[in-house]
C-alpha positions as CSV (number, residue, x, y, z in Angstrom):
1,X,102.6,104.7,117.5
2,X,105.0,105.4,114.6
3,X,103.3,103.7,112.2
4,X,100.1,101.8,110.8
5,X,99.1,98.4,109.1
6,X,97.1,98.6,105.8
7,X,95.2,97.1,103.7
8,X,96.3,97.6,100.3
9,X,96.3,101.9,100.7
10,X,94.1,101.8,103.3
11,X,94.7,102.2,107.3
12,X,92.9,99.2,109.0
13,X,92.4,98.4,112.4
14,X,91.0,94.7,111.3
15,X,92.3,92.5,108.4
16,X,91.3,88.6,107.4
17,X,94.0,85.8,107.3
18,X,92.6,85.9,103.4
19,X,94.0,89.4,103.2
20,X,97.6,88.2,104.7
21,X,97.5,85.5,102.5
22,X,96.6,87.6,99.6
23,X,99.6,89.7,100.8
24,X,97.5,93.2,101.0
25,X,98.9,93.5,104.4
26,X,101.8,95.8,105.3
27,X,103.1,98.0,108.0
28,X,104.3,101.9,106.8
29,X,106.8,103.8,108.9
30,X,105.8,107.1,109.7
31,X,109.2,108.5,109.1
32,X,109.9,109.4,112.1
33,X,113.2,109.1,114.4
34,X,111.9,106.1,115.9
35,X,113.2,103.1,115.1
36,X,111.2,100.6,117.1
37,X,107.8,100.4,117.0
38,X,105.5,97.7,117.7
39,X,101.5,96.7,117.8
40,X,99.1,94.5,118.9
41,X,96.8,91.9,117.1
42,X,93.8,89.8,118.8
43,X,93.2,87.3,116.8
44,X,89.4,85.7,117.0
45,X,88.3,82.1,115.4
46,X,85.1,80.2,116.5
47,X,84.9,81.9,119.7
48,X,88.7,81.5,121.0
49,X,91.0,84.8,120.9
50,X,94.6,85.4,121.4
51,X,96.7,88.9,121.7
52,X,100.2,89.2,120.6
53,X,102.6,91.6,120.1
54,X,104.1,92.6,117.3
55,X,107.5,94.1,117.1
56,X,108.4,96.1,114.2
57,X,112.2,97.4,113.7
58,X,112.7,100.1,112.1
59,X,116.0,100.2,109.5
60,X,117.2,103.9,107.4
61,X,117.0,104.2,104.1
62,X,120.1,104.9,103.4
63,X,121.6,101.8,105.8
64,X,120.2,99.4,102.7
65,X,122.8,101.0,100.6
66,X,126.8,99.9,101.0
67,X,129.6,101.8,102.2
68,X,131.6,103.8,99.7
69,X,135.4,103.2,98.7
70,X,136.9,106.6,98.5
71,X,140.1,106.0,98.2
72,X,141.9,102.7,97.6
73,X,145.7,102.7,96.7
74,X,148.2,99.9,96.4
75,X,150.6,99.5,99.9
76,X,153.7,100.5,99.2
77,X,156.0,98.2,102.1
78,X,159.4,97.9,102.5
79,X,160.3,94.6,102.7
80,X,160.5,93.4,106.5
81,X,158.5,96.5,108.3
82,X,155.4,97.8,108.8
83,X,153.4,100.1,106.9
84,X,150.6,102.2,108.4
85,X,146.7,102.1,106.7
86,X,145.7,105.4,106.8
87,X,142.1,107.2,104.9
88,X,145.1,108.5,102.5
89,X,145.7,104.5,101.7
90,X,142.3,103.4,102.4
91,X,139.0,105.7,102.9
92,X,135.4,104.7,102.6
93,X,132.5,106.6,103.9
94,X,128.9,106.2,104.7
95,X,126.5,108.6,104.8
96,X,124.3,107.5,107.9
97,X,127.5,106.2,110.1
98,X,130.7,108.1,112.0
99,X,133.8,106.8,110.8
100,X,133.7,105.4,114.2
101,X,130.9,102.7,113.5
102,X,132.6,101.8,110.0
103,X,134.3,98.7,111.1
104,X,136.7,96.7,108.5
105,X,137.1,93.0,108.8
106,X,140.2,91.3,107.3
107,X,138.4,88.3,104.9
108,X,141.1,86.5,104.0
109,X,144.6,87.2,105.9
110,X,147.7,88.5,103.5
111,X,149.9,85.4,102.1
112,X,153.0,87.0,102.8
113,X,153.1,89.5,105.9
């Protein structure tokens, strides 16, 4: 529905195992909102056949490339108390996400705090 299989530049609606093997098969988006899609194969040898779908997710562009640091400064603490991580301390951004869905996981756990 949002896309099509081809053969090398062409559209199909058949292909050999010698095609996928030669790897002229591919699926092309249609650049559409979608992000699901999926089709169905039959697949025929010596008489005996057998359908199966094929789902197909869909991922942006733009969700290939990493986040952007902004704005990284050194933490400034006072010995004993808490300091607050703010976009002034720490800001990235990414252009296909909210700053809501930009979720930061602490790696490795600071030595001394």
């Amino acid at each position: 529905k949002f896309g099509a299989v081809y053969r090398s530049e062409t559209s199909v609606a058949s292909f050999t195992l010698a095609d996928m093997k030669d790897q002229l098969i591919s699926y092309k988006h249609s650049d559409s909102r979608h992000l699901a899609d999926h089709f169905c194969l039959t697949v025929k040898a010596k008489g005996l056949q057998v359908t199966e779908r094929v789902s197909v997710k869909v991922y942006l562009e733009s969700h290939q490339r990493p986040p952007i640091v902004q704005h990284r400064e050194t933490l400034l603490v006072e010995e004993g108390k808490p300091v607050k991580i703010d976009e002034t301390k720490l800001e990235v951004t990414h252009e296909d996400n909210l700053p809501s869905e930009i979720v930061f996981a602490v790696k490795e756990a600071p030595s001394h705090g």
